[in-house]
N, C-alpha and C positions, 0 to 999 in steps of 0.2 A: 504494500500500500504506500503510497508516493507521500510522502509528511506535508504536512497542514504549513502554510506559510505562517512560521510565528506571527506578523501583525494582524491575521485574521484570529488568534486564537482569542478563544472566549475567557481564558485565563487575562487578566489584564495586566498581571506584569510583565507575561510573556509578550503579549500585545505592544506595552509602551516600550521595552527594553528590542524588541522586534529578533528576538532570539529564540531558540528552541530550551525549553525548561533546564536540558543538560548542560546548557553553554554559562547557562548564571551563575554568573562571578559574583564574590561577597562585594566588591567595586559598585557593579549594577543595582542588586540591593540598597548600597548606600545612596545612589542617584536617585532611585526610583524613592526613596523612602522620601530623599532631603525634597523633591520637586513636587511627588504630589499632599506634601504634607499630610503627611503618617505619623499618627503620635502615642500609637502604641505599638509593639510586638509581644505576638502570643506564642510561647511555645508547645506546643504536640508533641504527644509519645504514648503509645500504647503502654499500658500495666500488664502486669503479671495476668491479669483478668480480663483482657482482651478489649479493653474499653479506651477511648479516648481520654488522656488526662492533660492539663493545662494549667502553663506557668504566664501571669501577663507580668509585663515589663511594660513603666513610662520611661518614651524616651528622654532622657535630660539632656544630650548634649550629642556632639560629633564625635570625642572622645567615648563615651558612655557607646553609642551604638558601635562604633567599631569595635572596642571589645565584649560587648554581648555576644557579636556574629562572626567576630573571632576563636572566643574561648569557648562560651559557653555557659552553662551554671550548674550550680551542684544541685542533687537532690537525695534524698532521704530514700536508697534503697530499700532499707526493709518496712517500707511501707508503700513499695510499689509492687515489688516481688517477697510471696510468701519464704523462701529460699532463704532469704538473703541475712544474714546476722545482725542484728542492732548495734551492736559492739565496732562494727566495721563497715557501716551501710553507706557512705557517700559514693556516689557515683555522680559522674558526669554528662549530659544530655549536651548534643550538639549540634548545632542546627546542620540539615542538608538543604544548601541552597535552592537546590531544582525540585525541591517540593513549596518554594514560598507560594502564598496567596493571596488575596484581600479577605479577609472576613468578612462574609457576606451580613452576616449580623449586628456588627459593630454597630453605632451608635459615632463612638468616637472611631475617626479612621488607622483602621489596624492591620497589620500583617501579621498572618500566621506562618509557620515554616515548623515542617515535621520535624524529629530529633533523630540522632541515635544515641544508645547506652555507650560508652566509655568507662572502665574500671578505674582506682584511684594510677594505676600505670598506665594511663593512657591508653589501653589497647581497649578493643569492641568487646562486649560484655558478652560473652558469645552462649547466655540463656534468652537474652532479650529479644521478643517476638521478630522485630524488625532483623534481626542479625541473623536467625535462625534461617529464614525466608533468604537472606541474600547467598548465605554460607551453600546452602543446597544445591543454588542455582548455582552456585560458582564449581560446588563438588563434579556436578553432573557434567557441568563443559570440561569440564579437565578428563572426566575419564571418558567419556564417551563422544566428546564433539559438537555434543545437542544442547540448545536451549531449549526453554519450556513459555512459551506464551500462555498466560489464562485471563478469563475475565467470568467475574459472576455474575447471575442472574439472580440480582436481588428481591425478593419475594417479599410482600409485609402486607397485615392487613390495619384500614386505620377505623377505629373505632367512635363511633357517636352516636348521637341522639336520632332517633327513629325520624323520618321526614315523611310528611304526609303523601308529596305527589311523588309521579313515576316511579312507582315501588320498584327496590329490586330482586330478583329472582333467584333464588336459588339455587347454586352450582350451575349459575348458566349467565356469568360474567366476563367470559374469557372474550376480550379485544370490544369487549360494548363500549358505545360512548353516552356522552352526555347526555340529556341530565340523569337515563337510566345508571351509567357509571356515574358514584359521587365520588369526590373530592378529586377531581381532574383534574383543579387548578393546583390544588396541594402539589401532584405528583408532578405538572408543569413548573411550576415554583421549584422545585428541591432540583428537577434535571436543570434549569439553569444556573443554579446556586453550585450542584456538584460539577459542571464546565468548568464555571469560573473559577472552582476549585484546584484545576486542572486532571479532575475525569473524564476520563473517554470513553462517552456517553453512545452505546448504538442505540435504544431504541428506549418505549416509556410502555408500557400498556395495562389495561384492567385486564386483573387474572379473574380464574374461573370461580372461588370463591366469595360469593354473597351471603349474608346470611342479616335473617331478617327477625328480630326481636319485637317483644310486645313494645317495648319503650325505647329499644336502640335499632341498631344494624349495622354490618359490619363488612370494609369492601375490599376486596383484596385487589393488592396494585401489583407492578413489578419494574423494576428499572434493570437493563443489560448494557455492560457493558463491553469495551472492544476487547481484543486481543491486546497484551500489553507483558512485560516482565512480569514475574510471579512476583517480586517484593511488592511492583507498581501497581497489579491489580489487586491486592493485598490493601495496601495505602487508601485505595479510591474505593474498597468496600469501608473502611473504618471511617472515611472522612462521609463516606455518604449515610448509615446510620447515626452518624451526629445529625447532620442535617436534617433528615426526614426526621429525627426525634424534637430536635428546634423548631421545627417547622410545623409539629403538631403540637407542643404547647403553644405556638403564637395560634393557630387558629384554634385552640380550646378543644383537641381531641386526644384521644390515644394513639401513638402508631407502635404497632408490636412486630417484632420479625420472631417471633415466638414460634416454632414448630405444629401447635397444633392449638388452635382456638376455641375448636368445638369438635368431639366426638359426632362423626357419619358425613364432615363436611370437610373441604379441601384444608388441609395445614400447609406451611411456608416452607419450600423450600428454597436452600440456595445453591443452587446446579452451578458446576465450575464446566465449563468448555476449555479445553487447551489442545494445544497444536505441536507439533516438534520440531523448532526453525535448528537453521544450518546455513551458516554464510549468510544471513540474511533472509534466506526461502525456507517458506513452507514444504517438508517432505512429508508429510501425512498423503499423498497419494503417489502412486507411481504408473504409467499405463493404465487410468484411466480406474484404476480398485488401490484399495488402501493399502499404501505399502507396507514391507518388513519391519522398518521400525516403528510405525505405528502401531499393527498388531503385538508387537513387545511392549509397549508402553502399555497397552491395553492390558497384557497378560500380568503385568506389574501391577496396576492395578488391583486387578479381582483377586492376584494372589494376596495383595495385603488389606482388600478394602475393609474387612473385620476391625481390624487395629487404627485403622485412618476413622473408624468413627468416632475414637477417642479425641479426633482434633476436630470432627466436623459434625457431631453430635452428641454435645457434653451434656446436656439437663433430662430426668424424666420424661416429659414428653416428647421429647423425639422419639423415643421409641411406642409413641402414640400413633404418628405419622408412618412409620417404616410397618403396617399392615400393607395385606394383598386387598388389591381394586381401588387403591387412591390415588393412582400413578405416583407410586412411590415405593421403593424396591423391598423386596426381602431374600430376593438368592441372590447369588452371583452369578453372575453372568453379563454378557453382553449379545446386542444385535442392531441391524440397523433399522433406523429410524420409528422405535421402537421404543414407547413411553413405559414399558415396563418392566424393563430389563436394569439393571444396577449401571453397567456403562452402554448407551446408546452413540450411534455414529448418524449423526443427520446431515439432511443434505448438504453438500457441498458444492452448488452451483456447477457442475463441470457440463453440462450443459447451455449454462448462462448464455454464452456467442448466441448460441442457435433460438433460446427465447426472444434474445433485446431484437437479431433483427427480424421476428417474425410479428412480434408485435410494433414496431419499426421499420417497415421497408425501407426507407430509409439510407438506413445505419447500415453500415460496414460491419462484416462478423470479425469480432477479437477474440483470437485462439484462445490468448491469456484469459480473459476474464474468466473469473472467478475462482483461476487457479489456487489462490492464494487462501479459499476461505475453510477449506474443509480443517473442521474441531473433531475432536470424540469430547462427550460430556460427561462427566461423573454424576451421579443424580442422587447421591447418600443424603449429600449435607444438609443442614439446616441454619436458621440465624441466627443459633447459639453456638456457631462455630468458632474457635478461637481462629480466626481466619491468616494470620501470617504463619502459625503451625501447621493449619492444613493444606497450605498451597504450598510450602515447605514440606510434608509430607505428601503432597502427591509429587513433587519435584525427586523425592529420594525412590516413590514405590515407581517410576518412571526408571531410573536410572538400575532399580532392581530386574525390572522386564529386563529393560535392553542386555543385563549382562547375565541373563537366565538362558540356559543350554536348552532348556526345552519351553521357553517361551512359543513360539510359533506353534507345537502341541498342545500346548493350554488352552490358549485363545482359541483355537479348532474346537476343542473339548468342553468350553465352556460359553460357543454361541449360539443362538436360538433362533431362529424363525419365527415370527409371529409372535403372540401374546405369550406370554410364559404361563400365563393362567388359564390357559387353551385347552380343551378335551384333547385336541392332539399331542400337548405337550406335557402331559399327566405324569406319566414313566419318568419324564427326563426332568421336570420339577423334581422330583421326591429324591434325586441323584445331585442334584444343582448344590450347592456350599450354602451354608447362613447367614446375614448377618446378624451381629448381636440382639435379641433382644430387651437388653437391658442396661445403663450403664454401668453396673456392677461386672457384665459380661463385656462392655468394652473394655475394661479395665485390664483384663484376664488375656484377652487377645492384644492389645498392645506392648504387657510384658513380655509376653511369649515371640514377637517380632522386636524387641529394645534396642537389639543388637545390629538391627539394618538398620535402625533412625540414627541409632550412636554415631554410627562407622563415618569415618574420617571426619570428627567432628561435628555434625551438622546440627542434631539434636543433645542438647548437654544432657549428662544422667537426671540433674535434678530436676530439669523440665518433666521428660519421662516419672519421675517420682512423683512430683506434683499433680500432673494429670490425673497420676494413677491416684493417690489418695484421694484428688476430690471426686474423681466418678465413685469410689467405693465408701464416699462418705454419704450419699444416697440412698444408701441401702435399696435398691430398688427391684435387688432381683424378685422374677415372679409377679412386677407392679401391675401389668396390662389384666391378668389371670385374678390377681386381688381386688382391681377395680371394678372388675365389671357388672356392670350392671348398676351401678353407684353411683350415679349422676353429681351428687353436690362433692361426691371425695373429689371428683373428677374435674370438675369446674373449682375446687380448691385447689385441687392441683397446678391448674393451671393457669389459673392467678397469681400462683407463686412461681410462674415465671413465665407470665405476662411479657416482663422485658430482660428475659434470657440474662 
C-alpha cells in the first residue's frame, strides 16, 4: 500500500510537521509545541493491567520541555506492575516520538506521546506490555525473515436509555444504519478522534448485536483497523478504548468491550487479522492459494491457541462467549471464509482487477490489485484482552509454525469445510482440539507452553507468572455448568466486568 502523504494525515502533527510519524524528531516536537501553543504534555503507558495510564506535565519553559522529551520521568513501579518490589520500584517512562498526538479532549491544548519502561540502568524493562510486543517482533525477523502485520477489529456495545422511535431488533444489526443503528454519531466521533490519534482506521460499522430492554437497549458497534506493526496495532487498540470510553461519558452512556453482555445474544469480540510481510510484500499467497508460510503461521497458531487465551481472554465471561452457534469458536481448527472455525482465511481480493473493471468498463484491469490484502484472522479474543501480550503472543505462536517440521501436516489435519457444527462434520468435530473452557483452564495450558513464550527472551517469566495467578485467582473452573440457568448470578457476573 503506497503511504498516505504526511500533510494529508489526519494526525495533525504529522500534518503541520509534513512528515511521516517515524521521521519525528524530538526538534519537530519542540517546533510544533513552541508554534501552535501547547501548554501541556501528557504522558501514556500501558500498566501491568492492560489499561491506559497518565502523567500530565505544565509546560514552564524551553528548558523544562527539552528535558521532559529528553529524559523522561520517573515513576513508581510497583504500583504499575504487580511484579515489581516497592523496595526498588522507580522506573523510567520515555517518550516515543512517533507516537505524539493532540488530545483530542483537552480543554487546555495538549500533546500526548506514548512511553516506554526503562529500568533504573537505563535499558527497556523487558516485562512491560509495550517491550514484550516489540521484542517478539524483533525475535521473529531474526530467525525466520518475516514480519507480522495485525490490526483489530474492535467490537463494543454502548449502552442506554431505551428510545421510543425506530426500535431496534434483535440480532439483526449487522451494517444497519440510522436512526435504526443508534449512536452512529458516537462511533463517527471516536473514528475521527482515533485518526487524529494516529490510527489507521479501515472501516466503522453496527454489528449484529441489538438488544432491547424494558427501560434500556443496547447497540453493538465495531471499528477495524489496517494492517500495521504488531507493537503499532497494539498502541491504536489501547488508544482507541480510551477514546470510545471518553467519548461515552461525554455523551452520558456506557460503552463496554466486555465479552458477553447478555446470555442467547451476540458478545464482543476482538478478531486480530494478520499477514506475513517480507521485504516489504505480503506473502500470505502464492499462485493464486495461500502459501507455505502462511499455512505455518496458521499451524502455529491452532497449535498454541489454548495458551494464547491467557493473553486474549483473561475474565469469566469470555468463556460465556467461546459456546457453539454465536460465531464464536470452540475447536480448533481453521477454514476459509468461514465464521466458525477458530482461525478463518477470508477473502482476499485476488480477483479484484476483474470486479473494478467489470463494474467499470472503463478502467484498465491491474494485475496487482488487491495482491496485497489477503489476512488469516484469529477469532478467540475478546476486549478483555491484554492486547500488547496477545499480539506478542501470536507474533511468537507464528514464529512456532514456521519453524514446526510438520506444520504443513497440521494445518491439512486441522481444516474444515463448511460449518464445523454441520451434520456433515459431526465425526470430525468430536476429533477437533478444545479451547479452554475456563480461565482457570487457560491458566493450565499457558504453563504447559511457558517455555515457547520465554525462548529468546520475549515473554519474561514473571509476566507468564502473573497471568497465571490472576486467571487462577477466579476460581472459575466448571462456571458456564454452575450458572446455568441463573439468570441474576449471570447478569452479576457480568456487571462485574462490564469494563473488563
Amino acid at each position: 500500500m503506497k503511504p498516505a502523504t504526511p500533510s494529508l494525515s489526519p494526525n495533525p502533527v504529522a500534518a503541520f510537521l509534513d512528515k511521516t510519524p517515524a521521521d519525528i524528531t524530538k526538534k519537530d516536537l519542540i517546533r510544533y509545541i513552541s508554534e501552535k501553543g501547547i501548554r501541556m504534555v501528557k504522558f501514556r503507558y500501558v500498566g501491568g493491567d492492560g489499561r491506559l495510564k497518565t502523567l500530565d506535565f505544565v509546560i514552564s519553559g524551553p528548558r523544562h520541555l527539552d528535558s521532559l522529551l529528553s529524559s523522561g520521568e520517573r515513576v513508581d513501579g510497583s504500583s504499575l506492575f504487580s511484579y515489581i518490589d516497592a523496595a526498588s520500584s522507580d522506573l523510567y517512562v520515555v517518550p516515543r516520538y512517533r507516537t505524539a498526538f493532540l488530545d483530542p479532549f483537552a480543554e487546555i491544548p495538549t500533546l500526548d506521546i506514548l512511553c516506554a519502561f526503562y529500568t533504573s540502568a537505563g535499558e527497556r524493562l523487558p516485562s512491560s506490555p509495550e517491550n514484550v510486543a516489540r521484542r517478539a517482533q524483533e525475535v521473529l525477523q531474526e530467525r525466520t525473515g518475516f514480519t507480522v502485520e495485525a490490526m483489530g477489529e474492535l467490537e463494543y456495545y454502548i449502552l442506554s436509555e431505551r428510545q421510543p422511535f425506530y426500535p431496534i431488533t434483535a440480532q439483526k444489526g449487522y451494517h444497519e444504519s440510522a436512526p435504526f443503528s443508534k449512536w452512529e454519531k458516537l462511533r463517527a466521533e471516536a473514528m475521527a478522534a482515533v485518526a487524529q490519534a494516529g490510527g489507521a482506521i479501515k472501516y466503522g460499522h453496527s454489528e449484529t448485536g441489538h438488544i432491547r430492554g424494558e427501560d434500556h437497549e443496547m447497540a453493538q458497534h465495531e471499528i477495524e483497523f489496517l494492517p500495521v506493526p504488531i507493537a503499532d496495532a497494539a498502541d491504536q487498540i489501547v488508544i482507541a478504548k480510551w477514546i470510545l470510553s471518553v467519548l461515552g461519558l461525554k455523551h452520558g452512556v456506557r460503552v463496554s468491550f466486555a465479552p458477553k453482555i447478555s446470555v442467547g445474544h451476540a458478545g464482543s469480540g476482538l478478531h486480530v487479522h494478520a499477514r506475513l510481510m517480507k521485504n516489504g510484500r505480503n506473502v500470505m499467497v502464492a499462485k493464486g492459494a495461500l502459501s507455505e508460510p502462511a499455512r505455518k503461521l496458521i499451524a502455529g497458531w491452532l497449535t498454541m491457541a489454548p495458551s494464547l487465551t491467557a493473553f486474549g481472554n483473561t475474565v469469566p465471561t469470555s468463556y460465556l462467549r467461546l459456546v457453539p452457534h454465536q460465531e464464536a469458536p470452540t475447536n480448533v481448527c481453521w477454514g476459509e471464509r468461514n465464521r466458525s472455525t477458530l482461525v478463518r482465511v477470508p477473502l482476499g481480493w485476488l480477483h479484484s482487477s476483474d470486479m473494478l473493471k467489470d463494474a467499470n468498463p472503463r478502467e484498465k484491469a491491474d494485475p496487482e490489485a488487491g495482491a496485497q490484502s489477503q489476512t488469516v484472522e484469529f477469532r478467540a479474543p475478546d476486549g478483555s484482552a491484554q492486547i500488547h501480550l496477545l499480539m506478542a503472543g501470536l507474533a511468537v505462536a507464528a514464529r512456532h509454525g514456521l519453524g514446526m517440521r510438520d506444520a504443513l501436516a497440521a494445518a491439512k489435519r486441522l481444516h474444515v469445510d463448511g460449518n464445523v457444527f454441520s451434520a456433515e462434520n459431526k465425526a470430525l468435530q468430536a476429533k477437533l482440539p478444545q479451547l479452554p473452557a475456563s480461565c482457570a483452564e487457560s491458566a493450565e495450558r499457558l504453563l504447559a507452553d511457558r517455555r515457547i513464550y520465554e525462548a529468546e527472551g520475549v515473554f519474561s517469566p514473571v509476566v507468564i507468572d502473573g497471568m497465571v495467578r490472576k486467571l487462577q485467582a477466579y476460581s472459575d473452573r466448571d462456571l458456564s455448568e454452575r450458572l446455568f440457568g441463573k439468570e441474576e448470578e449471570i447478569k452479576k457476573l457480568v456487571d462485574e466486568f462490564l469494563y473488563c
